[in-house]
N, C-alpha and C positions, 0 to 999 in steps of 0.2 A: 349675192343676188337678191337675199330679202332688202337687206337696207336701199336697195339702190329699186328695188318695184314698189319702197316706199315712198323714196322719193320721188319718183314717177305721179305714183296717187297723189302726194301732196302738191304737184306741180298740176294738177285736174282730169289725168289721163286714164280710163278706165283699165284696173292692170289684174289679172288672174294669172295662176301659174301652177305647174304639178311635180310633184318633186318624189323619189320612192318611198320616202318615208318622213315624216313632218313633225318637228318635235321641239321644245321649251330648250332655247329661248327662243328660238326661229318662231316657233306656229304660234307663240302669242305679240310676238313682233307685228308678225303677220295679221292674226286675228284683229288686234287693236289699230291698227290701222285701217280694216276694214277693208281688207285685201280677200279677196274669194282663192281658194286652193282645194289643187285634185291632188289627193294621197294613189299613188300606182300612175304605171303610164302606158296609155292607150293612142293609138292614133284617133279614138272617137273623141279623146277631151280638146282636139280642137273645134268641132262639133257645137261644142258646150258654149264655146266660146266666142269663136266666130272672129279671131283677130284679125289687125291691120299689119303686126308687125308682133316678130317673134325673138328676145332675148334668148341668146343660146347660153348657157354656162361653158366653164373650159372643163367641166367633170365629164360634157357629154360628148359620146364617142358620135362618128359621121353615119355607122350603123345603127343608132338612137331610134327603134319605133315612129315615137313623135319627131324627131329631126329627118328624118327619110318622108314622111308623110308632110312636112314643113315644103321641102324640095319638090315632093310631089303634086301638092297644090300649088307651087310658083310663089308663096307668101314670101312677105319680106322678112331676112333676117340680118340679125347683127351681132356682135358679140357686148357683154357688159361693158369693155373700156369705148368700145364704139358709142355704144348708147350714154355715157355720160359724158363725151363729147358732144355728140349731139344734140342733147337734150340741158348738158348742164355747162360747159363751156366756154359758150357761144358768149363773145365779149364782155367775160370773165378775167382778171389776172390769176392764173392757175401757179398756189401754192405746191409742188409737189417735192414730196419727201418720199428719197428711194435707197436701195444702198441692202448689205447683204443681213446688217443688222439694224433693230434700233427703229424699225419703220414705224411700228402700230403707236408706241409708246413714243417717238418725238411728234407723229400727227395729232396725236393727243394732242400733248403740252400746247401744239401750234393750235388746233379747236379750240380750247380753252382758252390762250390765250386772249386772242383774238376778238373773240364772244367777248373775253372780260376787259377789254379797254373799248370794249362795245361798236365792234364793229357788224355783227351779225353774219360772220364769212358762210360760204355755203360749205360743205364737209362730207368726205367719204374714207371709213376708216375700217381696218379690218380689226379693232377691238372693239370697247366700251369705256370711254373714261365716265371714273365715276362720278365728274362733277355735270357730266352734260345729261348721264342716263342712258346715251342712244346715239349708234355712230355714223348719224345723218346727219345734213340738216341744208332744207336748198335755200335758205339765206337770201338776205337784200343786196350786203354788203357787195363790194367792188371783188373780194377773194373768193376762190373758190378751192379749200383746203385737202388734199388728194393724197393715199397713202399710193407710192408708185411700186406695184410688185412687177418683180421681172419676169415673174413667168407665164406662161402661154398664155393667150386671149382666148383663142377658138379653132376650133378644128378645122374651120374654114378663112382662119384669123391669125397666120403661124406668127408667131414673135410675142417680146415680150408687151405684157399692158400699160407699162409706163409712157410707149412711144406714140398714143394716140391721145396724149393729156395737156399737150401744146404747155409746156413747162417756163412761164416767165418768171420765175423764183425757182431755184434746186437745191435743194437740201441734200447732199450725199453723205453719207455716211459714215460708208465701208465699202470695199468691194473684194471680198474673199469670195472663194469661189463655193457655192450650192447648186442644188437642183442639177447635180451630175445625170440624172436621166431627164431633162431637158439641153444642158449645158455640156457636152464629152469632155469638156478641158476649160481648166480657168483662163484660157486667152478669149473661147467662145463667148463666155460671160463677160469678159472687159468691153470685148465689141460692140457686145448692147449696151453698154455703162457710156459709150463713146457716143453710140447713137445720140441716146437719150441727154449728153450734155452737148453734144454740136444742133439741139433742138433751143436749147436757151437761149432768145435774143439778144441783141449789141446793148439793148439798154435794159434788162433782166438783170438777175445776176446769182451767179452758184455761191454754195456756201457750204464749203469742201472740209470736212474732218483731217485735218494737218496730222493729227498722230498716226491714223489710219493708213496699214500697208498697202502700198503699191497706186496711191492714190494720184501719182503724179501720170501712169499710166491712159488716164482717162481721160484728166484735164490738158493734155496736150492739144485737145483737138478744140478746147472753148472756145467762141470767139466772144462771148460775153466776160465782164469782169469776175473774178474769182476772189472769195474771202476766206481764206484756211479759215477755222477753228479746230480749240483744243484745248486740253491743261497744260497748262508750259508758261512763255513769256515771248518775246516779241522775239528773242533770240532764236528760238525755236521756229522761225520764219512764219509765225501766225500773227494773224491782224486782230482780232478778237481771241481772247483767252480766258484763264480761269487760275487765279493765282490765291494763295491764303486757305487752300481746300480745307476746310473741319468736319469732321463726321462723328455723328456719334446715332444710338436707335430709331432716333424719331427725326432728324434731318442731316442734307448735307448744306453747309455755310461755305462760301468763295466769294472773292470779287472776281465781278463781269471787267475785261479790261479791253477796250476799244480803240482803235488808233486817234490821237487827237479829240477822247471824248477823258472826262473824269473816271476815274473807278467807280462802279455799282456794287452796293453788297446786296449778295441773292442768298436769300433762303429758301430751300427747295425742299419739303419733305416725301424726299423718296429715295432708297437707298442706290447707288452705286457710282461708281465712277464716271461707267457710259451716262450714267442719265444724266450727270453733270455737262456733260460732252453735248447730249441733247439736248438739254434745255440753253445750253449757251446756243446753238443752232437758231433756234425757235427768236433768242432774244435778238442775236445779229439781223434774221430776217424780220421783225418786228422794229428793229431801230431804223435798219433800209428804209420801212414805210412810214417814217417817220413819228413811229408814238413814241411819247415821253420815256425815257427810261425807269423813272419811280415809277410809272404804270406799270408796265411791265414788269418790273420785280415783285410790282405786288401781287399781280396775277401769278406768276411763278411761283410765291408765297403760298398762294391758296389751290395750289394744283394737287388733287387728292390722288392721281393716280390713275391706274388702268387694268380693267381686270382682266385675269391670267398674267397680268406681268409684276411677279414678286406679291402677289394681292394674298392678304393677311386673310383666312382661311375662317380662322379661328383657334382658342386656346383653351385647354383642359390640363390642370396640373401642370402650369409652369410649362407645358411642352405647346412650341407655336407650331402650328401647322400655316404654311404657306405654298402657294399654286404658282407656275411660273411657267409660260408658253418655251424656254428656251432649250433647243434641239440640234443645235449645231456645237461643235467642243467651243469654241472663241466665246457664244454667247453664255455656254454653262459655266466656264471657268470666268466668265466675266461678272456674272450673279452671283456664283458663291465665292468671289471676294470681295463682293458687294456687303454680304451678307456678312462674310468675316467683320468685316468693318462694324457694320452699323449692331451686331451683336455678339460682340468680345466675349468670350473662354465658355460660350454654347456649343456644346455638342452638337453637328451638323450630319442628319443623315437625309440622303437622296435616293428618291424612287425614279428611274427613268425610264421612259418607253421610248424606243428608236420607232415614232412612229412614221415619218416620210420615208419615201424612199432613199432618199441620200443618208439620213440618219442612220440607217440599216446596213450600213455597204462599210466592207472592212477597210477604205483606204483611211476612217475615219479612228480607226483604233488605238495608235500612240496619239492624235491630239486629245483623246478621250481621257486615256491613261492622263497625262497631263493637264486636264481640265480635271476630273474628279479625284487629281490629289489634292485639290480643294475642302476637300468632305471626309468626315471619320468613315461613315460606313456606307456604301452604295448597292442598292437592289436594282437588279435589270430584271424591265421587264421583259416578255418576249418580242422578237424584231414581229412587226406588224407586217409588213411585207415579207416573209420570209417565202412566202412561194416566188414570188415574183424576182429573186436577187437568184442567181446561181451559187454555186460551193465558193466559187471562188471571190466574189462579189460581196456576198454574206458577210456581215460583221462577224466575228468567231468570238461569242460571250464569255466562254469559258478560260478562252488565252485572256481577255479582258481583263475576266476575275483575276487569275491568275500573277499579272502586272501589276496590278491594283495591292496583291496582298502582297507584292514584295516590297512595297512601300507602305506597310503597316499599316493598309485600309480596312474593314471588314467587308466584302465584297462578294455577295452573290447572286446567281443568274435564275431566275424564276423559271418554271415551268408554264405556269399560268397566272392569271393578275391577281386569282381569289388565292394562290398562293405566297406570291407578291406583298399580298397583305398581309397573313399570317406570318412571315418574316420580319417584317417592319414590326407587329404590334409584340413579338418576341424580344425585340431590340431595343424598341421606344422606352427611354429611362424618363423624371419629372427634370424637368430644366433645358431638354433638346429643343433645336431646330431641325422640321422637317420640313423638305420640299417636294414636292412634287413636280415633276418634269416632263412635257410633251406637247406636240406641235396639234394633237386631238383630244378627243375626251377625257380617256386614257381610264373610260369606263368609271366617271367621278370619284375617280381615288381619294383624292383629297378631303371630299366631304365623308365618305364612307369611312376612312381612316378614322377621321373626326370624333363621327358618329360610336362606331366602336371602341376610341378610348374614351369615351366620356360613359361607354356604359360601362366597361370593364372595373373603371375607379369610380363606382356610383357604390 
């Protein structure tokens, strides 16, 4: 919602907004751009304002104070993916990148790219990459670069956001199933997956993760052309691939291989498999619009990254502290043998907080166990939704722990975060890798960790 009332401002439009509580990086987002904001919400702060038209978020319930007083003066309203239709769209080629994993971090790469063979796309992102600073941008260029999340628009908006973003490029990804308290069954989730690719027009074109399960699922319904990628070879029925993989701390090296084009060697410095998998996405859809392929490698070359995913923290004694948004098993166990990779015979310990609702909920428990036999020792933190999941719904930490340690993990379940931490700085040896894990704040662990071992060994 902030990025998107900035880009509003920058587009000339007078924008105000109030939110319950307002805070860095939001309220200097905000501030700097010179966006006016009510901390508390009142039905008088329409008043203040005096609007033409009111952005709902998908946080806010139909019982909303200010969203009943919205209804009650007849004002117009919309939900965010409506309003960036609207407003950002409109005879646009909309870049969008959707999928269960992998979103924030291939819209990146796609921003970046883009920008860097200088085309100026316009962009909506739900991280930061670090080469742009800011995950806006309403652009001249012809693209308009969309991360497409699948869930709810608006209370008055049911379905997912992807399906109002008129998609003539698709980037899919993955389609595991999440968001079980929006989604009851992974068939429910395919169907919007289906939606969203029978929106891609005859001269558009998807560009489908070939290793990714059940992806053939979705693509039946295309009527646009379809480009698998992946790691593999032509054998593996992909058109674009990623063969000659090298990894080592500081990069991952492959050639790009294209049907009927030369091999590209890419150098990509960012650790893991998927982000190979992504950034080949980024380069097939980048060669469809025709740039140069050495452009493109070089921009990939220079792509720094995106914070919370895998973002280098900081380092005290040899021990690296790293942040990493990943809260699903498929994407945890997919980082830390990322991680394996790119930093060989490091001791790996993980802090995790199950903090969405799907995160919490125990059908996720053996892909858990199996995603963090990735790791020497793992700390849970407590389920963040725990009121909201029932006995039986509740992920059970303790059976967790329990699996965990039969597989020669160290593995224990917190009480509280500030205990959490105390556990971790008991454990923390000079030489480890540590991560931090969650889809919120997760009460800036990461930095706090930091903080604390840098004074413990002063």
């Amino acid at each position: 919602m902030a990025p998107l009332a900035c880009l509003l401002k920058e587009a000339g439009y007078r924008v105000s907004g109030s939110d319950g509580n307002i805070y860095p990086p939001m309220s200097t987002l905000l501030e700097d751009a010179g966006i006016e904001t009510i901390t508390g919400y009142d039905p008088g702060n329409l008043d203040q304002v005096d609007p033409d038209l009111v952005v709902i978020g998908n946080a806010v319930p139909r019982t909303h104070v200010e969203a009943v007083e919205v209804e009650r003066r007849e004002i117009e309203r919309i939900s965010l993916p409506q309003a960036l239709a609207r407003f950002f769209l409109q005879d646009r080629k909309s870049l969008v990148i959707a999928g269960t994993h992998g979103k924030t971090t291939t819209t990146s790469i796609a921003a970046w790219a883009y920008t860097a063979v200088d085309v100026d796309p316009g962009y909506l992102i739900g991280g930061i990459p670090n080469n742009l600073g800011r995950s806006f941008n309403a652009g001249t260029g012809e693209r308009f670069i969309i991360e497409g999340d699948e869930y709810n628009a608006a209370y008055f908006d049911r379905g997912p956001k992807f399906l109002h973003y008129r998609p003539h490029t698709l980037i899919l990804t993955s389609v595991e199933w999440d968001h079980a308290d929006l989604y009851p069954d992974h068939e429910s989730l395919l169907d919007a997956y289906r939606k969203l690719v029978s929106l891609v027009p005859d001269n558009g074109v998807i560009l489908a993760c070939g290793t990714a399960p059940g992806m053939e699922q979705v693509l039946n319904v295309a009527t646009a052309p379809v480009l698998p990628y992946g790691i593999g070879n032509s054998g593996d029925g992909l058109d674009l691939y990623a063969e000659e993989l090298d990894v080592d701390a500081d990069s991952q090296r492959f050639l790009a291989v294209m049907a009927d084009e030369e091999p590209v060697a890419i150098q990509l410095p960012i650790s893991g498999r998927h982000n190979v998998e992504n950034a080949l996405a980024v380069y097939g859809a980048l060669r469809m619009d025709g740039y140069p392929p050495r452009d493109i490698a070089l921009a990939l070359r220079r792509f720094q990254g995106v914070k919370r995913r895998m973002e280098l923290v900081g380092e005290t004694d040899d021990i690296l502290i790293i942040d990493d948004f990943a809260h699903h098993p498929t994407a945890i166990e997919t980082t830390l043998r990322g991680a394996r990779a790119a930093y060989p015979g490091k001791r790996i310990l993980v802090l995790f907080e199950p903090r969405s609702l799907t995160a919490g909920r125990d059908m996720f428990l053996q892909p858990y166990v199996e995603a963090f036999s990735q790791a020497d020792v793992v700390l849970l933190a407590p389920i963040f939704h725990a009121g909201r999941l029932s006995d039986e719904d509740r992920l059970d930490r303790d059976r967790l722990v329990e699996e965990l340690a039969k597989r020669g993990i160290d593995a224990v379940a917190a009480d509280t975060n500030d205990q959490l931490l105390e556990l971790a700085l008991e454990r923390i040896q000079p030489g480890d890798l540590v991560t931090t894990m969650s889809s919120g704040s997760f009460e800036d662990m990461p930095r706090r960790l930091l903080a604390q071992l840098a004074t413990s060994r002063l």
